[in-house]
Residue, then its C-alpha position, 0 to 999 in steps of 0.5 A: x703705873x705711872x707712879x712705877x714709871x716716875x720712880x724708875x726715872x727718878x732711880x735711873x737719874x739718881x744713878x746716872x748722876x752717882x755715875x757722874x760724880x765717882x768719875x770725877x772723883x777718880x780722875x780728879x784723884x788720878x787713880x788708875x784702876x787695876x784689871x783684875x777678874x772682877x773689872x771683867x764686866x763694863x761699870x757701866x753695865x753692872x750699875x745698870x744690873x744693880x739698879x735694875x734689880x733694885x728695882x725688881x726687888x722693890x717692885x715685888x715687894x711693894x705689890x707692884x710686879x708678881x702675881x698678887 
């Protein structure tokens, strides 16, 4: 469990530090995003949603999470 735990800090760091780095990237680059239907959603939250089913989905995998 505690090695479940690690890996999720790792994975929420890793994906704070991506966070980082792109929005650098972008206001160093000066582009300016255009709303469409798909900018609906907060990047924020949708990155959160992606790592968080990542890590779902290498949980049931492993064994770690489900019924087995």
């Amino acid at each position: 469990m505690f090695r479940l735990i690690l890996i999720v800090l790792f994975v929420v760091v890793a994906a704070i530090a991506v966070m980082s780095v792109t929005r650098a990237v972008k206001s160093a680059a000066g582009q300016v995003a255009n709303a469409t239907q798909e900018d609906t959603m907060p990047d924020t939250v949708r990155r959160i949603a992606y790592v968080a089913l990542i890590i779902l989905m290498f949980g049931v995998v492993s064994g770690w999470l489900g019924a087995s």
